[in-house]
PQR file with spaces between the fields and no chain letter, atoms N, CA, C, O and H, PARSE charges and radii, in Angstrom:
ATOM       1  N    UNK     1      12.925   25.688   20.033 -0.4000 1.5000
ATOM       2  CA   UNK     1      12.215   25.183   21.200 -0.0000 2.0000
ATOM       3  C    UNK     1      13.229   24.455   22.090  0.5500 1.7000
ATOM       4  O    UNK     1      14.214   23.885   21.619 -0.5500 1.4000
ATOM       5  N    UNK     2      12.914   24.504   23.536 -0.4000 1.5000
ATOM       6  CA   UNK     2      13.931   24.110   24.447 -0.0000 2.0000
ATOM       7  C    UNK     2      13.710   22.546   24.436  0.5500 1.7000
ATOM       8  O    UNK     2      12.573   22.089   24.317 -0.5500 1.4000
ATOM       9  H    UNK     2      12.114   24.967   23.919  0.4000 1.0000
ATOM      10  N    UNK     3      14.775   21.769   24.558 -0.4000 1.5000
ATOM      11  CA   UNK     3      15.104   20.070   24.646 -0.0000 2.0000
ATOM      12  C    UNK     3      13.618   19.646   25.415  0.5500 1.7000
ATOM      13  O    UNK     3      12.524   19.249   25.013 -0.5500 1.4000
ATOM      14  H    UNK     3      15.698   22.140   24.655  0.4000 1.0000
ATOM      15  N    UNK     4      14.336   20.024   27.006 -0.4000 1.5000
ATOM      16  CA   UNK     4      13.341   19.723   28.341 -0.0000 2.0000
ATOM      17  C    UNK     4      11.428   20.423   27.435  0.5500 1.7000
ATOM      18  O    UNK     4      10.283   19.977   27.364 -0.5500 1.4000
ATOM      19  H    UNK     4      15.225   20.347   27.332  0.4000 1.0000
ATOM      20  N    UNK     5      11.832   21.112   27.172 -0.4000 1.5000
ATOM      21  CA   UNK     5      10.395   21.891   26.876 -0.0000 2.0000
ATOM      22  C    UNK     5       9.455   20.635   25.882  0.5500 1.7000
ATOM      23  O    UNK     5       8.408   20.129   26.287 -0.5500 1.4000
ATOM      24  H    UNK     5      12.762   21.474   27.230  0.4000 1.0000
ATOM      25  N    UNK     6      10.096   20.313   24.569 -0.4000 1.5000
ATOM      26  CA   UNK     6      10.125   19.438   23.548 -0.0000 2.0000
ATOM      27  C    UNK     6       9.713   18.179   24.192  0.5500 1.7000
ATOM      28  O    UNK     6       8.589   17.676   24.173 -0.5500 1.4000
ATOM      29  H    UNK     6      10.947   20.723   24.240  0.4000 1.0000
ATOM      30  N    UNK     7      10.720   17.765   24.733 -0.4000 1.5000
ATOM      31  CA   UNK     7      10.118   16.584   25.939 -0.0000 2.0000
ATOM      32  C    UNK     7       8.755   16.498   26.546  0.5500 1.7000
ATOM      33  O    UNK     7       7.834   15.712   26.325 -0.5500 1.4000
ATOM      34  H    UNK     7      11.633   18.173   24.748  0.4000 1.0000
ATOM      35  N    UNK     8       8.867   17.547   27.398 -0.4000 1.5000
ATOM      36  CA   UNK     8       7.530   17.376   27.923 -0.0000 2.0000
ATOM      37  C    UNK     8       6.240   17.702   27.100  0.5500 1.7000
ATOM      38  O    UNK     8       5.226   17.354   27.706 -0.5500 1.4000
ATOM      39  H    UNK     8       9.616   18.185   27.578  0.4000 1.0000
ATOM      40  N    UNK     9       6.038   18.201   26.042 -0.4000 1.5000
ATOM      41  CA   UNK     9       5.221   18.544   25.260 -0.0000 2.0000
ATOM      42  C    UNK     9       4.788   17.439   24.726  0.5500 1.7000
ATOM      43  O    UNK     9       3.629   17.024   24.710 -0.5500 1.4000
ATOM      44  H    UNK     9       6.861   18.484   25.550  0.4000 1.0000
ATOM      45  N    UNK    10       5.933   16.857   24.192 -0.4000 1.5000
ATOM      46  CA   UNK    10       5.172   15.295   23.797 -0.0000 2.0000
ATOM      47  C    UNK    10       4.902   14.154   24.470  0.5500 1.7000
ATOM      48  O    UNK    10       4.372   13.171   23.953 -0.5500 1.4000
ATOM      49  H    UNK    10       6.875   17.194   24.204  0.4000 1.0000
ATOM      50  N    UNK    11       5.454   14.291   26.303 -0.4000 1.5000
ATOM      51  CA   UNK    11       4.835   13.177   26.841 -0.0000 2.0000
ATOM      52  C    UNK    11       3.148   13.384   26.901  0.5500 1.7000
ATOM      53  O    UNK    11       2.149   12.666   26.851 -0.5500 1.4000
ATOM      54  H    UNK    11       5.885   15.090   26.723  0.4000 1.0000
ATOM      55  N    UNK    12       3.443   14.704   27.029 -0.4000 1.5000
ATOM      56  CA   UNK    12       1.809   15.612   27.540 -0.0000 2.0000
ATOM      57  C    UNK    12       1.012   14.986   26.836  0.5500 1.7000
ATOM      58  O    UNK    12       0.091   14.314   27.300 -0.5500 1.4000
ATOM      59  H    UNK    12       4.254   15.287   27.070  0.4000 1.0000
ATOM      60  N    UNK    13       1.285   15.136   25.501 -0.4000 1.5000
ATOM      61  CA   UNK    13       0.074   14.863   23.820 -0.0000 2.0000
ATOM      62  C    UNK    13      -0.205   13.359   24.146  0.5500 1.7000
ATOM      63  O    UNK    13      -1.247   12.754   24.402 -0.5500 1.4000
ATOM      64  H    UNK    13       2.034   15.682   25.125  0.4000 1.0000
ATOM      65  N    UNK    14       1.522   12.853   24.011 -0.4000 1.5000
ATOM      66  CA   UNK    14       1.222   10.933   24.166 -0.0000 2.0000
ATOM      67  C    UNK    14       0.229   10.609   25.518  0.5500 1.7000
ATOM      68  O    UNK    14      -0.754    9.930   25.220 -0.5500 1.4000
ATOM      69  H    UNK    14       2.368   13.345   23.803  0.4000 1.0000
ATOM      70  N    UNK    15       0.300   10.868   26.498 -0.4000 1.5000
ATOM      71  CA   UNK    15      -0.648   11.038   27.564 -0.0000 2.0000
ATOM      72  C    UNK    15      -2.314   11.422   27.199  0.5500 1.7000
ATOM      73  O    UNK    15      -3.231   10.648   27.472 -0.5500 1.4000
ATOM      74  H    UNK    15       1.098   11.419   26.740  0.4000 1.0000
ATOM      75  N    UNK    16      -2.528   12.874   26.476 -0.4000 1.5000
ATOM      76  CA   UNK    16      -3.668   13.002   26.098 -0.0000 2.0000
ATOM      77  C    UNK    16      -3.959   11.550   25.204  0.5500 1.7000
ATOM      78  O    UNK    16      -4.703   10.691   25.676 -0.5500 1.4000
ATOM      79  H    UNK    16      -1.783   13.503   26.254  0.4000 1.0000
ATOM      80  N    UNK    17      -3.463   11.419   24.209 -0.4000 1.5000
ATOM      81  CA   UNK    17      -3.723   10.283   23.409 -0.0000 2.0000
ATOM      82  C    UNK    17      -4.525    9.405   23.804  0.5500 1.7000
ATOM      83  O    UNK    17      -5.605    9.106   23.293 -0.5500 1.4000
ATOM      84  H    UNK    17      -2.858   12.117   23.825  0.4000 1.0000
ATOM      85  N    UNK    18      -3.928    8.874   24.910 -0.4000 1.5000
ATOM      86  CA   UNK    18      -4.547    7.549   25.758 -0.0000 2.0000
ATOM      87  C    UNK    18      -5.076    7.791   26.156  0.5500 1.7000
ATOM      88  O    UNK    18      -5.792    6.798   26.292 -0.5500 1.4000
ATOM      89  H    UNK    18      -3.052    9.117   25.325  0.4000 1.0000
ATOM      90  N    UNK    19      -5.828    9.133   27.027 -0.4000 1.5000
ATOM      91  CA   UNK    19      -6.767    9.427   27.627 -0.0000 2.0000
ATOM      92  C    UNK    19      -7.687    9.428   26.536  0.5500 1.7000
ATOM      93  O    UNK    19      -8.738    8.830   26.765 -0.5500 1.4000
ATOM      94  H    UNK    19      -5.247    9.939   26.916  0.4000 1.0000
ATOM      95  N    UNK    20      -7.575    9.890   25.527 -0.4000 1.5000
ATOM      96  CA   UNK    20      -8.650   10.378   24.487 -0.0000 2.0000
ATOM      97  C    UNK    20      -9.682    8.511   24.064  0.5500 1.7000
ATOM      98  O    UNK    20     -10.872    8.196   24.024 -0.5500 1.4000
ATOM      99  H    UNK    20      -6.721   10.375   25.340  0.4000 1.0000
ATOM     100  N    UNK    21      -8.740    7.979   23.906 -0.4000 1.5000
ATOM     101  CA   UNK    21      -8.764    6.238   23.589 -0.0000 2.0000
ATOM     102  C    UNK    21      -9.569    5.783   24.430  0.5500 1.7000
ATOM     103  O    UNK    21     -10.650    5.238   24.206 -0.5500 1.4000
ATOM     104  H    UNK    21      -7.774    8.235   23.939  0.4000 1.0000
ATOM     105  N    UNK    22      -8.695    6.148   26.164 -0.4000 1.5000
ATOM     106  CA   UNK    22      -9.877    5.126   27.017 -0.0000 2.0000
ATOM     107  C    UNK    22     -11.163    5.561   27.314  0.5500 1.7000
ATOM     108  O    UNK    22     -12.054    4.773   27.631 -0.5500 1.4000
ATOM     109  H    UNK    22      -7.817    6.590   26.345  0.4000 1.0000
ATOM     110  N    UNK    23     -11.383    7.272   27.197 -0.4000 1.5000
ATOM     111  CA   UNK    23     -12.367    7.551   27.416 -0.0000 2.0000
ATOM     112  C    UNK    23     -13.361    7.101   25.882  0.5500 1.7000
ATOM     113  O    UNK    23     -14.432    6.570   26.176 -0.5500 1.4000
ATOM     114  H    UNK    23     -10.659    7.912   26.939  0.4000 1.0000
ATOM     115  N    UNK    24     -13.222    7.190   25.048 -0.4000 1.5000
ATOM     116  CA   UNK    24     -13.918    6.889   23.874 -0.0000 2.0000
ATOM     117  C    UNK    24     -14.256    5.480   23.526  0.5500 1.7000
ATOM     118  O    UNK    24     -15.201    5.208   22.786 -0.5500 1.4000
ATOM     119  H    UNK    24     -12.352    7.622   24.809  0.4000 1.0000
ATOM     120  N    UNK    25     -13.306    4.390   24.185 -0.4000 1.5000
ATOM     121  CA   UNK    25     -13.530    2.740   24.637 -0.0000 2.0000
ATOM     122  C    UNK    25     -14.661    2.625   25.662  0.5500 1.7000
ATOM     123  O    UNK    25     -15.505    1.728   25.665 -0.5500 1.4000
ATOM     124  H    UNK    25     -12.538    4.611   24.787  0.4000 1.0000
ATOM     125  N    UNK    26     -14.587    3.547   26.452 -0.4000 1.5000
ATOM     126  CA   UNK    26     -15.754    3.285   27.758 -0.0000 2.0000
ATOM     127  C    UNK    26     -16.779    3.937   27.271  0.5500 1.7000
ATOM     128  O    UNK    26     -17.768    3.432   27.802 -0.5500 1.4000
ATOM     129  H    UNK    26     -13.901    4.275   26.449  0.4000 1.0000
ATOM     130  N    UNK    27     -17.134    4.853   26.493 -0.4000 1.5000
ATOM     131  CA   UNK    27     -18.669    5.355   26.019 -0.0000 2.0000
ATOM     132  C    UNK    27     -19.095    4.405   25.066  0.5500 1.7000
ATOM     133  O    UNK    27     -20.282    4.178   24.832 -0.5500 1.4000
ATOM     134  H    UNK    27     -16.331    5.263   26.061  0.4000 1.0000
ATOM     135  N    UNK    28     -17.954    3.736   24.403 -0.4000 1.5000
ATOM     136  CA   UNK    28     -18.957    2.631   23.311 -0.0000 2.0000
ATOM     137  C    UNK    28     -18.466    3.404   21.971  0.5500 1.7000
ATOM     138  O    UNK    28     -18.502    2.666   20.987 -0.5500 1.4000
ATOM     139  H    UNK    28     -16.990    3.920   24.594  0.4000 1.0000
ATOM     140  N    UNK    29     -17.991    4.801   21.696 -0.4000 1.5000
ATOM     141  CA   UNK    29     -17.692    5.230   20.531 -0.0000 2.0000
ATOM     142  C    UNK    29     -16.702    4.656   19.699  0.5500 1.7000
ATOM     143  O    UNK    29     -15.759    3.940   20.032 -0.5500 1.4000
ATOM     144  H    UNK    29     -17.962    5.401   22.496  0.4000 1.0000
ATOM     145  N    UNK    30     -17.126    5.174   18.250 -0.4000 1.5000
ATOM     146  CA   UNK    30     -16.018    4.112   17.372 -0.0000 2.0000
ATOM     147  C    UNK    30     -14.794    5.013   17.758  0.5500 1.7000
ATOM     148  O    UNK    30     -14.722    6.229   17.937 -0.5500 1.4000
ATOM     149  H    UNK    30     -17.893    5.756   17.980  0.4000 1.0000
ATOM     150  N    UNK    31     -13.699    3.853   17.841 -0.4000 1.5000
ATOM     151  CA   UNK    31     -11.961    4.340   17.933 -0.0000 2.0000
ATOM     152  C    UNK    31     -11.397    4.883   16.186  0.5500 1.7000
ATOM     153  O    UNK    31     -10.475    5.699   16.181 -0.5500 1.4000
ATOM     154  H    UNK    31     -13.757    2.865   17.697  0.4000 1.0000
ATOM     155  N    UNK    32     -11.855    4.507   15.052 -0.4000 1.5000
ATOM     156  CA   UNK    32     -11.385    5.018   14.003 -0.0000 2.0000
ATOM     157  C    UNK    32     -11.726    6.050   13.684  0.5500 1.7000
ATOM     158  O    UNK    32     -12.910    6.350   13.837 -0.5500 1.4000
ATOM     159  H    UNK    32     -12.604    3.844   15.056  0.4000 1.0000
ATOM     160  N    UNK    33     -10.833    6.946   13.137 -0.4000 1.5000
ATOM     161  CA   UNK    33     -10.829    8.090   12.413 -0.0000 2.0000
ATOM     162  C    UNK    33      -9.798    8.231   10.970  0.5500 1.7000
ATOM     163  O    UNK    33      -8.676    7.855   10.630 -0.5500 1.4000
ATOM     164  H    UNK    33      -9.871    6.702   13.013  0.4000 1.0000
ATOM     165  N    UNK    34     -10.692    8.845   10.512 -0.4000 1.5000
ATOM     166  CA   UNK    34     -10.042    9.104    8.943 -0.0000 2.0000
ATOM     167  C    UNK    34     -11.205    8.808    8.237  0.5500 1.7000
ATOM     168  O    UNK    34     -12.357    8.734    8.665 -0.5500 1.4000
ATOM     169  H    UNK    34     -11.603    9.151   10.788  0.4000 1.0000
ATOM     170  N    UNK    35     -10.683    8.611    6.858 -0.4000 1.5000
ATOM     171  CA   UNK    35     -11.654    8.553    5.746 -0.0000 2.0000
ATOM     172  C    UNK    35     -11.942    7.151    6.031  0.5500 1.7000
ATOM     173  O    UNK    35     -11.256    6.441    6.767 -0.5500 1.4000
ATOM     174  H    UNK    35      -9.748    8.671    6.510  0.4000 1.0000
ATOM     175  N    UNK    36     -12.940    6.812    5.439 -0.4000 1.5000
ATOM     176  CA   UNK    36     -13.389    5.341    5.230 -0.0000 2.0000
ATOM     177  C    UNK    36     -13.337    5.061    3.657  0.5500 1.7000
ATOM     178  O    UNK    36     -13.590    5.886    2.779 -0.5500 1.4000
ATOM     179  H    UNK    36     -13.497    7.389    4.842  0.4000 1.0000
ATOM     180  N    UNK    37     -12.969    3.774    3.485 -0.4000 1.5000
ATOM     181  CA   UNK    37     -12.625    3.226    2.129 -0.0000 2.0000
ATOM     182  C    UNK    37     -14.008    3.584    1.019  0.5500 1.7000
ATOM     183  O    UNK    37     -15.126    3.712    1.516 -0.5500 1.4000
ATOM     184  H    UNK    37     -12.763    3.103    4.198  0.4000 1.0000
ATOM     185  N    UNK    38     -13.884    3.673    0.072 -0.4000 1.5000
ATOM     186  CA   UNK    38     -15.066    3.933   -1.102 -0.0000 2.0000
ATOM     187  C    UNK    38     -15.083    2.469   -1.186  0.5500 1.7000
ATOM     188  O    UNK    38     -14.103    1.726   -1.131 -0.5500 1.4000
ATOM     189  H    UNK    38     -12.975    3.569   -0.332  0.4000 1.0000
ATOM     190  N    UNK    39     -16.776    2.024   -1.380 -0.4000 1.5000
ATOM     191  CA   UNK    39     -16.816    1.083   -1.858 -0.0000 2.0000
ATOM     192  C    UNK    39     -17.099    0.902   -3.476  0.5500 1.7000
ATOM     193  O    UNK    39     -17.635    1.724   -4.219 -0.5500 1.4000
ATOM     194  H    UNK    39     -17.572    2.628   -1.425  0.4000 1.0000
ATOM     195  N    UNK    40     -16.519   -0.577   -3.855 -0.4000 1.5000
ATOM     196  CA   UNK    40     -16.750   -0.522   -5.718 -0.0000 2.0000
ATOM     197  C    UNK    40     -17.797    0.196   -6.422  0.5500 1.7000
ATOM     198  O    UNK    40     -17.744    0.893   -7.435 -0.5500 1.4000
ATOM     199  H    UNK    40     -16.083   -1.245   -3.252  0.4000 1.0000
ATOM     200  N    UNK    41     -18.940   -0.188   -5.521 -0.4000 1.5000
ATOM     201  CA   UNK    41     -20.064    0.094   -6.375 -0.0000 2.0000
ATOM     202  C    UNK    41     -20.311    1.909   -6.467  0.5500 1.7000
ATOM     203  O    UNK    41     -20.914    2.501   -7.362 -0.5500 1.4000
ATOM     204  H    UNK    41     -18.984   -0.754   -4.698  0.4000 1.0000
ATOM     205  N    UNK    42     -19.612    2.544   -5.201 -0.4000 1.5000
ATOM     206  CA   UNK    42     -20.370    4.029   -5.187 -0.0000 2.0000
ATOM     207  C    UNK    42     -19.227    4.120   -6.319  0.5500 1.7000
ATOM     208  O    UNK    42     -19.770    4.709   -7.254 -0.5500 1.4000
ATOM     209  H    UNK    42     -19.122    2.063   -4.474  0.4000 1.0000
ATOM     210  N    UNK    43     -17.919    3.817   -6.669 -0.4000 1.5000
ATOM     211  CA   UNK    43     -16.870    4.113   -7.465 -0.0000 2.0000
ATOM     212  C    UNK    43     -17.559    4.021   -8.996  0.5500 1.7000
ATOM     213  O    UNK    43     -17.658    4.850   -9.900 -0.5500 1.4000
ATOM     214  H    UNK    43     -17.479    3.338   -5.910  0.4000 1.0000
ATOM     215  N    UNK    44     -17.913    2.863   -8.882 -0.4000 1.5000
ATOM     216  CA   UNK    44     -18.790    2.563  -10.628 -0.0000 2.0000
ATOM     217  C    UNK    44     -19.321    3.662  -10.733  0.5500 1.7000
ATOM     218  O    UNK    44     -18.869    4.647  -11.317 -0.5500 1.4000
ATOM     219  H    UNK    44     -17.832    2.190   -8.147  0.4000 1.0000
ATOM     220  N    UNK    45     -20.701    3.512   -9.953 -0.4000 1.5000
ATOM     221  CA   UNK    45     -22.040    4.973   -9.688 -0.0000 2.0000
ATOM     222  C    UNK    45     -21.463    6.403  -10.193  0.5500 1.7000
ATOM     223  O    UNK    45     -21.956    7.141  -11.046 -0.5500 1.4000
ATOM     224  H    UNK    45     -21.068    2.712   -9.478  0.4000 1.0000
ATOM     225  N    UNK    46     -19.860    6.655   -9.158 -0.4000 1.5000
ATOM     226  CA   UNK    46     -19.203    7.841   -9.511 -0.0000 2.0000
ATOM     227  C    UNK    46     -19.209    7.950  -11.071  0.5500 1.7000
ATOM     228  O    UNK    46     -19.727    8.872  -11.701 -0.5500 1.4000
ATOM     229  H    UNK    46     -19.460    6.055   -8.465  0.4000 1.0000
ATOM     230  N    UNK    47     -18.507    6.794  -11.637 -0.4000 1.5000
ATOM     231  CA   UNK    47     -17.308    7.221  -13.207 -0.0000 2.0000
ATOM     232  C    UNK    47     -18.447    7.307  -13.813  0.5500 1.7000
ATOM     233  O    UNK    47     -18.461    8.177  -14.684 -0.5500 1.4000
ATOM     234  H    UNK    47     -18.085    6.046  -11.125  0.4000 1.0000
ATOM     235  N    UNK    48     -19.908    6.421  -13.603 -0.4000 1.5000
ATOM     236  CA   UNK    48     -20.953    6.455  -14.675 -0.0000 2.0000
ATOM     237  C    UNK    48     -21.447    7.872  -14.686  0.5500 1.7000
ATOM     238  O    UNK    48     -21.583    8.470  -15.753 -0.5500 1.4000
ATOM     239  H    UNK    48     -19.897    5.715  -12.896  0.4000 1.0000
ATOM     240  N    UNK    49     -21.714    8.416  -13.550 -0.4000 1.5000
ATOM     241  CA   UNK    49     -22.297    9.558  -13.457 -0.0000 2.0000
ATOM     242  C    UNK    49     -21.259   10.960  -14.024  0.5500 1.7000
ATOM     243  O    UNK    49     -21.703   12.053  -14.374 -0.5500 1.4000
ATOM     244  H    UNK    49     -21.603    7.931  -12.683  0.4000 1.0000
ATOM     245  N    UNK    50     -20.390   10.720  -14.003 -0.4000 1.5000
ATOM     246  CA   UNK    50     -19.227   11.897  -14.843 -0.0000 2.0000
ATOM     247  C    UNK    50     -19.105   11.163  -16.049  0.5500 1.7000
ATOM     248  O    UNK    50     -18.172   11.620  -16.710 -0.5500 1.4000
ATOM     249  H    UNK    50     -20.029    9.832  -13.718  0.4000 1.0000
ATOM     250  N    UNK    51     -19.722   10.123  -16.653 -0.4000 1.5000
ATOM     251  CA   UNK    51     -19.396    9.744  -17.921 -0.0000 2.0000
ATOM     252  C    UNK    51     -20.386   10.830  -18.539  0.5500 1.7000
ATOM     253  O    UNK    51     -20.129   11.687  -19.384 -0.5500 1.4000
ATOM     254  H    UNK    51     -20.480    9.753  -16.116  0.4000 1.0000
ATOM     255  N    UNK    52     -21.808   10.511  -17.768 -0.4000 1.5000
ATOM     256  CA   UNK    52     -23.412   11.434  -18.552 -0.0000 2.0000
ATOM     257  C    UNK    52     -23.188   13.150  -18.811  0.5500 1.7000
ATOM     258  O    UNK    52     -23.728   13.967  -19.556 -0.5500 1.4000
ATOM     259  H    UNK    52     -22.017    9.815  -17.081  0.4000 1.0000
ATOM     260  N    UNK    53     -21.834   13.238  -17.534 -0.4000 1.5000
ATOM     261  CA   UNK    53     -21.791   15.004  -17.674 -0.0000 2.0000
ATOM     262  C    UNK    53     -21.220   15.402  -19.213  0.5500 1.7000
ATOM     263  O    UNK    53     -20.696   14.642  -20.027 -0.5500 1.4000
ATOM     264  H    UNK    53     -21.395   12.574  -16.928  0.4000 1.0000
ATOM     265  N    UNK    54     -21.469   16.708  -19.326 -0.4000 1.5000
ATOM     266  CA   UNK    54     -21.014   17.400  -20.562 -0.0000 2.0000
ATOM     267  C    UNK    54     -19.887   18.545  -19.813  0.5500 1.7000
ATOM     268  O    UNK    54     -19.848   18.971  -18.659 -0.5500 1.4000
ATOM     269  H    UNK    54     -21.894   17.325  -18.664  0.4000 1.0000
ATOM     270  N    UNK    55     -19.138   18.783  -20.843 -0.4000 1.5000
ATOM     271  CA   UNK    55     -17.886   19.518  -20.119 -0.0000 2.0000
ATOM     272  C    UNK    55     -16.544   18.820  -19.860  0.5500 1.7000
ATOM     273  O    UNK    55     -16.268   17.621  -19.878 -0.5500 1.4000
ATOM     274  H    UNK    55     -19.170   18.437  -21.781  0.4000 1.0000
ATOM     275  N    UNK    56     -15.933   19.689  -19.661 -0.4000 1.5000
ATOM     276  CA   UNK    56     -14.305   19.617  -19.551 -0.0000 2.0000
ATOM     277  C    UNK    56     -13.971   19.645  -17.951  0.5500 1.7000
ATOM     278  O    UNK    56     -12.805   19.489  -17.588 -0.5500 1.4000
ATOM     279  H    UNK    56     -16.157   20.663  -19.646  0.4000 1.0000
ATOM     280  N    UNK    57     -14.980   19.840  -17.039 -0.4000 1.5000
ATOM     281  CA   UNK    57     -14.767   19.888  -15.663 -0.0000 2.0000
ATOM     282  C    UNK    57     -15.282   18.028  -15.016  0.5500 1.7000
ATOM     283  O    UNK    57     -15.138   17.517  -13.906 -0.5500 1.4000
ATOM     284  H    UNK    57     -15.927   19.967  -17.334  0.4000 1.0000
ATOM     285  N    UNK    58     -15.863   17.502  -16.252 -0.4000 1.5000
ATOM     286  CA   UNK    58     -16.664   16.454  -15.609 -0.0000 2.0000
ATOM     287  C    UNK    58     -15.829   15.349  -16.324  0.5500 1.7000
ATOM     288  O    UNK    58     -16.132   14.319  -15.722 -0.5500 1.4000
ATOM     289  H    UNK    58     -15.980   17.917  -17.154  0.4000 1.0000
ATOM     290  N    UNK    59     -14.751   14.972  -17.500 -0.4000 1.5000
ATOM     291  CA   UNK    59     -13.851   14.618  -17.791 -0.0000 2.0000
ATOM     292  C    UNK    59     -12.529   15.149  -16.860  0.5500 1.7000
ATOM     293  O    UNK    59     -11.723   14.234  -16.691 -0.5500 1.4000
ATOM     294  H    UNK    59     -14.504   15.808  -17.989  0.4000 1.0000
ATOM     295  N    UNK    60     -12.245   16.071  -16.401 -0.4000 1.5000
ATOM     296  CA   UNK    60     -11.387   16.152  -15.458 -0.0000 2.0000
ATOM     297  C    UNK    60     -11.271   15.678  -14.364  0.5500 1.7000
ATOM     298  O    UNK    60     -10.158   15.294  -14.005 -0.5500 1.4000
ATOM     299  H    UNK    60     -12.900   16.815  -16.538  0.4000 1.0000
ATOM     300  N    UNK    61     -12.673   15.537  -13.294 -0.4000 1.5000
ATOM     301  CA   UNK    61     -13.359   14.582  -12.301 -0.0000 2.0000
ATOM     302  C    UNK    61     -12.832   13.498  -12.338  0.5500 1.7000
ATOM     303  O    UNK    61     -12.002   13.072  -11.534 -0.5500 1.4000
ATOM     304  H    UNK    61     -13.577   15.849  -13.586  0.4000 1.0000
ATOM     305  N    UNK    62     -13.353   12.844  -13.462 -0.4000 1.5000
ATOM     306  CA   UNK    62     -13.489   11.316  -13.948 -0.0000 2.0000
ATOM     307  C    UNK    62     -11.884   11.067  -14.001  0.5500 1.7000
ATOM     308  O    UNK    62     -11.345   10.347  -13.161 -0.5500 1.4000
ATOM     309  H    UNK    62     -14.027   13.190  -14.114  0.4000 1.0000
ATOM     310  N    UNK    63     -11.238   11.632  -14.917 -0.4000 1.5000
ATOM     311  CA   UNK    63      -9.534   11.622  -14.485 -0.0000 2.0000
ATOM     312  C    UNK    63      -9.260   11.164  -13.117  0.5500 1.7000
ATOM     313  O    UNK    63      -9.009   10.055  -12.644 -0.5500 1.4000
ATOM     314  H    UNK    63     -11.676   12.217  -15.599  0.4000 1.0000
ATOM     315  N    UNK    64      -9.378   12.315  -12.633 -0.4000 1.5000
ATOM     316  CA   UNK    64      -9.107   12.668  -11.216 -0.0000 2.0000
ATOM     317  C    UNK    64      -9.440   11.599  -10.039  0.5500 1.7000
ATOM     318  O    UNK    64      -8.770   11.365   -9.033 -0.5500 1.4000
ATOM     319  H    UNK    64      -9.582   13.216  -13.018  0.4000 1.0000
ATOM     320  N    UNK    65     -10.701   11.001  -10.465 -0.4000 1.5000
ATOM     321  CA   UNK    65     -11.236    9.981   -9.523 -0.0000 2.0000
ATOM     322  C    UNK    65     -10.692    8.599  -10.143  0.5500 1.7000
ATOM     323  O    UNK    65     -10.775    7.768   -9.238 -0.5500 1.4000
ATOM     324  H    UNK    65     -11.245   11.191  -11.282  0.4000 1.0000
ATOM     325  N    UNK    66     -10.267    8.115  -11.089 -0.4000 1.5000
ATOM     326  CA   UNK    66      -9.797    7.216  -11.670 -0.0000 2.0000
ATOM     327  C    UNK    66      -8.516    7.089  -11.117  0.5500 1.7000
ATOM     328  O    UNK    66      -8.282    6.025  -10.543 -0.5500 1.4000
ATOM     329  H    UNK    66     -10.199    8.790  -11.824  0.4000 1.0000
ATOM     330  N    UNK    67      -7.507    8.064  -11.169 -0.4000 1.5000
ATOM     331  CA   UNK    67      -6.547    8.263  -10.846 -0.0000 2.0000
ATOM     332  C    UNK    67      -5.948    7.527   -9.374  0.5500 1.7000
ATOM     333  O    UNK    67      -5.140    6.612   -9.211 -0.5500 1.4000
ATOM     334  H    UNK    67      -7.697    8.928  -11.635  0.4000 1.0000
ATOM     335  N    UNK    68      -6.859    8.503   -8.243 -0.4000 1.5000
ATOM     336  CA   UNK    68      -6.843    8.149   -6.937 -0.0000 2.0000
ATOM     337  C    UNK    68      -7.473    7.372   -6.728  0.5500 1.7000
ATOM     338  O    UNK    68      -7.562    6.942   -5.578 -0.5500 1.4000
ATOM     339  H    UNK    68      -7.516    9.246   -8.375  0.4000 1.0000
């Protein structure tokens, strides 16, 4: 990809960016994106509920969610 080209591509995006921000500040919409944190209790709820499963897929879960 060309220097000049590279350049302007990302003032472009950084530009959209802020547009994307102020317009989403002036409707009142939330500014975060991504996942939202698990809280303790759905986490408990989770491990209890893969504790009751039967299987090797529902001990793998429980791993898995322990883990991360």
């Amino acid at each position: 990809m060309d220097e000049d080209y590279q350049k302007s591509l990302s003032q472009f995006f950084s530009g959209m960016k802020i547009t994307v921000v102020s317009v989403k500040a002036e409707s009142g919409k939330i500014l975060d994106e991504g996942k939202k944190p698990m809280t303790f209790e759905v986490y408990q709820t989770m491990c209890k509920l893969l504790m009751q499963g039967k299987g090797d897929d529902y001990m793998f879960a429980r791993a898995f969610l322990t883990l991360e």
